[in-house]
C-alpha positions in Angstrom: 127.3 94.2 72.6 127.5 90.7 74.3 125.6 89.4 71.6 127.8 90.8 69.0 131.3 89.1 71.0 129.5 85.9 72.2 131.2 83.0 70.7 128.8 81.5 68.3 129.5 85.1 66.5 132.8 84.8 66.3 134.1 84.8 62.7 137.5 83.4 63.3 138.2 80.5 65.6 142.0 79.3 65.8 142.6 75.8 64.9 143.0 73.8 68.0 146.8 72.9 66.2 147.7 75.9 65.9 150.3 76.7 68.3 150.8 80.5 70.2 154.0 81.3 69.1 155.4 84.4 67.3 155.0 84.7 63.3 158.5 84.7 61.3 156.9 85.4 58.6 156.5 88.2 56.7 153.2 90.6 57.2 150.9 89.5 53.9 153.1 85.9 53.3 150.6 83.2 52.1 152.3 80.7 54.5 150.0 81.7 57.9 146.7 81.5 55.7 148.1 77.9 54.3 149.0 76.8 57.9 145.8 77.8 59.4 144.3 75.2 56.9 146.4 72.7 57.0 146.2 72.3 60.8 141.9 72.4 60.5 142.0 69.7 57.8 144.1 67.0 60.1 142.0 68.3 62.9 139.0 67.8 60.9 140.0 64.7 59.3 140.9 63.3 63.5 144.6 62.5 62.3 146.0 65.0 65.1 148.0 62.3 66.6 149.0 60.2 63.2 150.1 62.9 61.2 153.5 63.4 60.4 154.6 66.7 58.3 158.1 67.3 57.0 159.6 70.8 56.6 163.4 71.5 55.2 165.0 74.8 54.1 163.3 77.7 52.9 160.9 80.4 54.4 159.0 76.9 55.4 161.8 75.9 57.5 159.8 76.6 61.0 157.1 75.3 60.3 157.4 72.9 63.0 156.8 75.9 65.7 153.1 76.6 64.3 150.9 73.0 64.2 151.2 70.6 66.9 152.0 67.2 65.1 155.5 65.3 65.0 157.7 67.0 62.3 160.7 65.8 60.9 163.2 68.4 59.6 164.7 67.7 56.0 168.4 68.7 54.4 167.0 71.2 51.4 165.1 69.6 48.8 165.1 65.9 50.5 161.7 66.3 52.3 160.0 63.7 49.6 162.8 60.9 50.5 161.9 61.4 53.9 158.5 61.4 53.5 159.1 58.2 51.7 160.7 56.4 54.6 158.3 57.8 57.1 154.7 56.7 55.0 156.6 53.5 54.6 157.6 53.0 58.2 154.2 53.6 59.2 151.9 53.2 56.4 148.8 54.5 59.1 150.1 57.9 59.3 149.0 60.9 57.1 152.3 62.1 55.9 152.6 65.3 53.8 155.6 68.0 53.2 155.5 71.3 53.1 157.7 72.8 50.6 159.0 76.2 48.7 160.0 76.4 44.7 163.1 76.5 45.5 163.7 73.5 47.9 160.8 71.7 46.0 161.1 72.7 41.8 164.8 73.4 41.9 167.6 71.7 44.3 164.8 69.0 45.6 163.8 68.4 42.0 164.7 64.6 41.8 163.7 63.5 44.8 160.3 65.4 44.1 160.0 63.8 40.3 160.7 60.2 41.6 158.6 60.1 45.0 155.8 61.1 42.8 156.4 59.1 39.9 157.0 56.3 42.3 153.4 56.9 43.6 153.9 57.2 47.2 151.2 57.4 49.0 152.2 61.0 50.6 151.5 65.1 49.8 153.1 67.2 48.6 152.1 70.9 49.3 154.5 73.3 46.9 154.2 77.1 47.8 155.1 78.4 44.7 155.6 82.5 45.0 158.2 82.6 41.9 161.1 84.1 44.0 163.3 82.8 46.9 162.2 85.1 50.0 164.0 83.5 53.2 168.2 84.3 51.3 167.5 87.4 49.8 165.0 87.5 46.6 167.1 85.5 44.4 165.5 84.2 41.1 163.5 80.8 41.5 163.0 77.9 39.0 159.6 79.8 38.9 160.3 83.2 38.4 158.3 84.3 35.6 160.2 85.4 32.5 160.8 89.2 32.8 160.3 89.4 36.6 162.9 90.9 37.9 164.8 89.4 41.4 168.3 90.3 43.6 169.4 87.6 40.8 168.1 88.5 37.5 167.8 92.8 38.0 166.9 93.1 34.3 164.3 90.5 34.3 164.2 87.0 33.6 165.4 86.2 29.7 165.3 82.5 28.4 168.5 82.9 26.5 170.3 83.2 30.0 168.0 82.1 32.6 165.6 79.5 30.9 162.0 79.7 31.2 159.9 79.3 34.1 159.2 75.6 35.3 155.7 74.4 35.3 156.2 71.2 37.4 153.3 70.8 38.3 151.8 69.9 34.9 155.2 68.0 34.9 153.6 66.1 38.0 150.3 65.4 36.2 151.8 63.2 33.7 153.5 60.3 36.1 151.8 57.6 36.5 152.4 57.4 39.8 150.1 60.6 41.0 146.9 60.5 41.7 145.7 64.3 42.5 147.8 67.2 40.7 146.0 70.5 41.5 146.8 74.3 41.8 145.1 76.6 43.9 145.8 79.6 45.7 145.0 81.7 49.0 144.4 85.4 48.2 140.6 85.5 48.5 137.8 83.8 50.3 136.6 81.5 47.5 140.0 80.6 47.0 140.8 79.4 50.7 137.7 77.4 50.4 139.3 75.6 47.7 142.5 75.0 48.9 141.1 73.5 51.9 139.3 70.9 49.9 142.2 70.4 47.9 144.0 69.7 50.9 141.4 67.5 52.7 141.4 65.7 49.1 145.0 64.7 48.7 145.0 64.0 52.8 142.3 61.3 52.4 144.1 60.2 49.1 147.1 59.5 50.5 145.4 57.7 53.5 143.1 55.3 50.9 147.0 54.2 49.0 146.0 55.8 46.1 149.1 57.1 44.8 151.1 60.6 45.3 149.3 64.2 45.5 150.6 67.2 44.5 149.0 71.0 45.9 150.4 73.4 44.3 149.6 76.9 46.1 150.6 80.1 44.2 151.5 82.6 46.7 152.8 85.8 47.5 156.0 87.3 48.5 155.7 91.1 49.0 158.7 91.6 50.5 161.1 90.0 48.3 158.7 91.6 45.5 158.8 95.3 46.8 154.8 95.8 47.2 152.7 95.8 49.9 150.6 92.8 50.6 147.2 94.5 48.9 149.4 95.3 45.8 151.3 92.0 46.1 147.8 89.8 45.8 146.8 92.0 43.0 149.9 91.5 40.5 149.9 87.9 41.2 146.4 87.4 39.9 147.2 89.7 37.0 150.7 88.0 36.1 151.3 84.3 38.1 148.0 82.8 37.0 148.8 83.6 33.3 151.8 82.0 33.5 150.1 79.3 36.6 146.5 78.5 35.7 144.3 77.4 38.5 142.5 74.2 39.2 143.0 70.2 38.8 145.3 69.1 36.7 144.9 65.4 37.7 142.3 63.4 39.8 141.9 60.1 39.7 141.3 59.4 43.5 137.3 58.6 43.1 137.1 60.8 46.0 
């Protein structure tokens, strides 16, 4: 039994980052597994104390309480301009936001388009989960045409609603980013690659090369009425149709 428990077994070790403080989020939300990584990549990467993250509004909004690096705390959708001002205040930190559809693809859509297209050398990591989960369900820029929210009960229509924004392919055509990827969390494999993604864009960002973009398609059980087994499942059947995975853009030589 001793050999079983004793440490070098241990499947699981919690970043060193990662703070002990209760989760807000919901049981089956994509956000822990995306922290967890996050926090092991600028512990990896020995940026713990030159790292700067920015969180505004959304289900992302606390994301201050779970990895111990400075955080600045955006108005909705401004985290990019503030990321700007922070990478170019100190061009020696790593600085990256953390961002939901909404705050990121919908009301924090210019500032988004033009830090990229600007090519500042910061990341951006967009949780895309096609709904807005912290107000209620309501439909997102992403919500995927027929999925129905608290906003769009019938579905989503393109005569009414529009259709469904990729912007990250969007992303992938300024000249001013460097790394445009999408990934995902659901499986083993796909954490795995997500974490390089990340550690990518990170040591992109620190080399000047331009803007990165990480797009992570995730899950939102609650707001979609499934449990988190059922919620993983109709996201690989329906988001990735609609959200293909992989790089869209990589010109860092990395």
């Amino acid at each position: 039994m001793n050999d079983i428990i004793s440490p070098e077994n241990i499947v699981y070790k919690k970043p060193t980052l990662m703070n002990d403080t209760p989760m807000h989020y919901c049981a089956g939300c994509s956000h822990g597994v995306v922290h967890k990584l996050v926090a092991e990549v600028i512990e990896e990467m020995g940026m713990t104390d030159k790292t700067v993250g920015i969180s505004p509004v959304g289900c992302a909004v606390f994301a201050y309480r779970y990895i111990d690096i400075d955080w600045q705390e955006a108005a909705h959708g401004r985290a990019p301009a503030l990321a700007t001002a922070v990478k170019r205040l100190w061009p020696d930190r790593l600085v990256f936001t953390y961002q939901g559809d909404g705050d990121m693809a919908c009301i924090g859509t210019a500032e988004s388009i033009h830090a990229l297209n600007r090519g500042e050398n910061i990341t951006i990591i967009f949780i895309n989960n096609a709904i807005y989960g912290m107000t209620g369900g309501q439909m997102a820029p992403t919500t995927l045409l027929g999925q129905k929210t608290s906003t769009c009960p019938y579905g989503r229509v393109p005569e009414l609603h529009g259709y469904p924004l990729n912007i990250t392919e969007l992303a992938a055509q300024l000249r001013g980013t460097c790394y445009v990827t999408r990934q995902s969390v659901e499986t083993v494999g796909a954490i795995r690659s997500t974490k390089k993604a990340i550690r990518k864009a990170f040591e992109a960002s620190m080399a000047q090369k331009g803007s990165s973009l990480i797009e992570i398609v995730a899950t939102c059980n609650s707001g979609w009425k499934l449990s988190p087994a059922q919620a993983n499942k109709w996201m690989e059947e329906n988001m990735f149709k609609q959200y293909p995975k992989g790089d869209l853009k990589d010109t860092t030589g990395l």
